[in-house]
C-alpha positions in Angstrom: -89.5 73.6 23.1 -87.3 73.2 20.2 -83.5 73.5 20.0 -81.8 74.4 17.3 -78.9 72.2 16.5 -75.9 74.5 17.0 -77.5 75.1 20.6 -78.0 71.6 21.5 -74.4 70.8 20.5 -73.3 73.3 23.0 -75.8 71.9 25.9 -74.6 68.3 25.4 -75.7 65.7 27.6 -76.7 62.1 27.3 -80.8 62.8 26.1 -79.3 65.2 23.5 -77.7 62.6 21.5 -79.0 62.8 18.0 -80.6 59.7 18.1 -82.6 60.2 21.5 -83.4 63.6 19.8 -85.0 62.4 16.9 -87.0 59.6 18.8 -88.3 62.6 20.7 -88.8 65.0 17.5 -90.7 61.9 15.9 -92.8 61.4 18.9 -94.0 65.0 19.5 -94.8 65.7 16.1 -97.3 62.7 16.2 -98.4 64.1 19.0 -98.6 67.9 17.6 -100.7 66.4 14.6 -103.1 64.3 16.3 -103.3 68.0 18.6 -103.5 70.1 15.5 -106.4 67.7 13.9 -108.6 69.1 17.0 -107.7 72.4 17.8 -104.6 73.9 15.8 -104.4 76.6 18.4 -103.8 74.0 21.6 -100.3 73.7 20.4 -97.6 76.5 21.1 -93.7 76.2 20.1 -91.6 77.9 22.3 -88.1 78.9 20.7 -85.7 77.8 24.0 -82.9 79.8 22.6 -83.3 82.3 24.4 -82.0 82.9 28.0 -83.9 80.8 31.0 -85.8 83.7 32.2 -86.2 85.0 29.3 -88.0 81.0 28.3 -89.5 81.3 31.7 -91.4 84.6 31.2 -92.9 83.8 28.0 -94.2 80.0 29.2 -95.6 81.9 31.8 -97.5 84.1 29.6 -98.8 81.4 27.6 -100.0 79.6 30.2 -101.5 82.8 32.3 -103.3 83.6 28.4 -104.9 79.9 28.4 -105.5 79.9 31.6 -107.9 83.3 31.6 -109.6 81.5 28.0 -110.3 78.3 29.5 -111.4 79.8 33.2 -114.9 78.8 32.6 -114.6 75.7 30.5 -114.9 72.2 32.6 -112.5 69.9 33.2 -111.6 67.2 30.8 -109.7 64.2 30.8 -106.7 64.1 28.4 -107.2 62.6 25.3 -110.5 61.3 25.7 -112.7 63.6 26.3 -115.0 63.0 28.8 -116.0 65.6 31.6 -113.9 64.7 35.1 -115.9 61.8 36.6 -117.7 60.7 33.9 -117.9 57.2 33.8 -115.3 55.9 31.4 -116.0 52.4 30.6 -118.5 53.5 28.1 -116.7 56.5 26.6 -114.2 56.6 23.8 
């Protein structure tokens, strides 16, 4: 999710300090291009300015439209990519 600036001003707590934001920001856009570099469409911004239902209904969505895609796929380990109880001392 991504909050605009004005709307993180006006939900102010102590993880929306600017610094702790950008230490985030940095950290999910590695994470978005290392994502991107395998499969540009695993990765899905979600504008959260909207109202929390309004967030709510379109995550769910997203997640019910992946989930029907990838209904018959196996199960995967994050990041590694090895099939669920594979042995994973030799993969990498």
């Amino acid at each position: 999710m991504h909050l605009w600036r004005p709307i993180a001003h006006r939900r102010r707590c102590r993880y929306e300090v600017p610094a702790f934001q950008q230490a985030v920001r940095a950290r999910f856009d590695a994470l978005r291009r290392d994502v991107d570099a395998v499969d540009p469409s695993l990765w899905v911004q979600v504008d959260a300015a909207g109202t929390i239902d309004d967030i709510h209904a379109h995550v769910k969505s997203l997640a019910t439209q992946r989930m029907q895609e990838v209904a018959a796929t196996p199960l995967r380990a994050l990041w590694r990519g090895q099939q669920l109880g594979e042995d994973t001392t030799t993969s990498r």
